[in-house]
C-alpha positions, 0 to 999 in steps of 0.5 A: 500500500505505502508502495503505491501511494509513492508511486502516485506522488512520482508520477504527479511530479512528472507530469508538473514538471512536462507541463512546465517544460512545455509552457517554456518552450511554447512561449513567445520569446525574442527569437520567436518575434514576428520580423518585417522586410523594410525596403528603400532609397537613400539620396543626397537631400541636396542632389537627390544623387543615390548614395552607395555604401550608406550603413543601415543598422538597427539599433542593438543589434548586429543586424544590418546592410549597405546600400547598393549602386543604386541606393537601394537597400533591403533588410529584414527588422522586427516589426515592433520598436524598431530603429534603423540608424543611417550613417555615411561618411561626411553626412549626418547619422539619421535614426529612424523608427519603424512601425508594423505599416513600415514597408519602404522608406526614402532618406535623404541624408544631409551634409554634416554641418563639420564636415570639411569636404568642400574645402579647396585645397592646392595639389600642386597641379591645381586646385581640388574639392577635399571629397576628390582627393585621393593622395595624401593632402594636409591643408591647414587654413590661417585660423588654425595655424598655432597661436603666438609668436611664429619666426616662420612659415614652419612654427606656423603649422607645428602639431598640426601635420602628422609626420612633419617634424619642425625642431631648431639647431640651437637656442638662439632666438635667430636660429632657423628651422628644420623640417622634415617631411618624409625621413631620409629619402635621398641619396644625399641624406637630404631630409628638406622638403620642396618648398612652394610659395605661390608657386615659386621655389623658395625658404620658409624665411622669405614669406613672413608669417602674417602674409600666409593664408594656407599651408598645404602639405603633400606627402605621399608619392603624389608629390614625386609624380608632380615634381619629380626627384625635387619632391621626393621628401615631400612638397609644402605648399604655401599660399599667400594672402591676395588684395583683392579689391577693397575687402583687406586692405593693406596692413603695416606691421614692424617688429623689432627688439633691442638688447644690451650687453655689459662687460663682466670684468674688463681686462687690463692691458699693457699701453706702448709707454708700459710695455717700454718702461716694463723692458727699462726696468727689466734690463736694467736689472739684467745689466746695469751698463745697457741703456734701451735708450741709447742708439744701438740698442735695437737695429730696428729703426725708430723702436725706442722713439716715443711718438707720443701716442698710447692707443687702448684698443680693448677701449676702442672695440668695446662700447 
């Protein structure tokens, strides 16, 4: 009897325990979610040109696509809570929602207000647009050019090239600059760049700093196509500032500095008349009977004169 009331209690415990399993595992869960397929276009809002390799991503996920040729795109999302993120170089980020009645989209993305792709730059040959510039172009324009005192162009765009170096062969406030662009390229160990103001070949001390409007640097192997072996470690680009018309008027500007310097300890030494009398007396100690007055003394002609003149010349070249 104690035997089968046992047997009773393990076989209502099985039959919970299938009931629990089976509630489990037939409940609606998140991989069991409902999915919709979202089609659509993206465009520039200004051109309504496709866009190709725009990324379509929902939010939380790894899920995700890039448009086509064509700006076209097809994803599958869940049909409840869903937002898409759209992202593109030089455009802003874009979120959407999508909603079960979602079944196709058209997007239009805009230019990142930060974006710099419009930018003209100078590539040796000409000028270009940022977006078209395939080699490797550093433009700096002159409202991020360093702060401060600058000597020369180069000072002007410390830190803010990656790989051009700028350092000076001493402390001197006059000592002049050394650049490097590219490393040691050459034959020769020459590690200066080719240096283009307006065109022309010149040093980075002839253009003062207040008249540069842009430095653009080329440093990949673009700047060897353009101008040969004189490019090889590198081009900077310097663009001065142009009058034009009425809109920036002329401007005169001085610099200047003044310095003073003062003998520590003024070193004496001995006039004509001194070193005359020094030999006197020397003599005459020597032997008592030499007079360096007399004639014959010296065979020099006019060595014992005194013509009257003692001239200091330490005196003369110091101030």
């Amino acid at each position: 009897m104690r035997s089968k009331k046992l047997v009773a209690i393990l076989l209502m415990l099985c039959l919970a325990f299938e009931h629990d399993l089976y509630a489990k595992y037939n409940s609606p869960s998140e991989t069991n979610q409902k999915v919709q397929t979202v089609t659509g276009t993206v465009t520039d809002s200004k051109t309504d040109a496709p866009l190709v390799g725009v990324s379509i991503q929902v939010k939380g996920t790894t899920q995700g696509t890039t448009t086509d040729a064509n700006g076209r795109f097809n994803l599958d999302v869940p049909d409840k809570g869903a937002v898409l993120i759209v992202s593109y170089i030089g455009y802003a980020v874009q979120e959407i929602n999508v909603t079960a009645q979602t079944t196709s989209l058209t997007i239009k993305l805009d230019q990142s207000i930060g974006s710099n792709l419009d930018e003209v730059v100078v590539v040796g040959y000409g000028t270009q647009r940022r977006g078209e510039v395939t080699s490797a172009v550093s433009s700096i324009k002159s409202d991020k050019f360093t702060k401060g005192f600058a000597r020369d162009a180069a000072q002007l765009v410390q830190g803010k090239v990656a790989g051009l170096s700028v350092s000076t062969v001493s402390g001197s406030p006059t000592a002049g600059t050394q650049i490097s662009l590219r490393g040691i390229t050459t034959l020769n160990s020459s590690t200066a760049p080719l240096v283009l103001i307006d065109g022309i070949p010149g040093s980075l001390n002839t253009v003062a700093p207040e008249d540069i409007e842009s430095v653009d640097v080329l440093k990949d192997g673009s700047a060897a196509a353009i101008y040969g072996t004189r490019g090889t470690n590198g081009v900077i680009l310097i663009t001065t500032v142009k009058r034009r018309g009425g809109n920036r008027p002329p401007t005169l500007s001085y610099s200047g500095y003044v310095s003073y310097q003062q003998i520590a300890k003024k070193m004496e030494f001995l006039t004509a008349e001194d070193y005359r009398r020094l030999i006197s007396q020397n003599v005459k100690g020597f032997n008592q009977n030499l007079d360096p007055t007399k004639p014959g003394y010296t065979t020099v002609a006019g060595a014992n004169d005194d013509w009257g003149a003692s001239t200091d010349w330490f005196k003369e070249i110091t101030q």
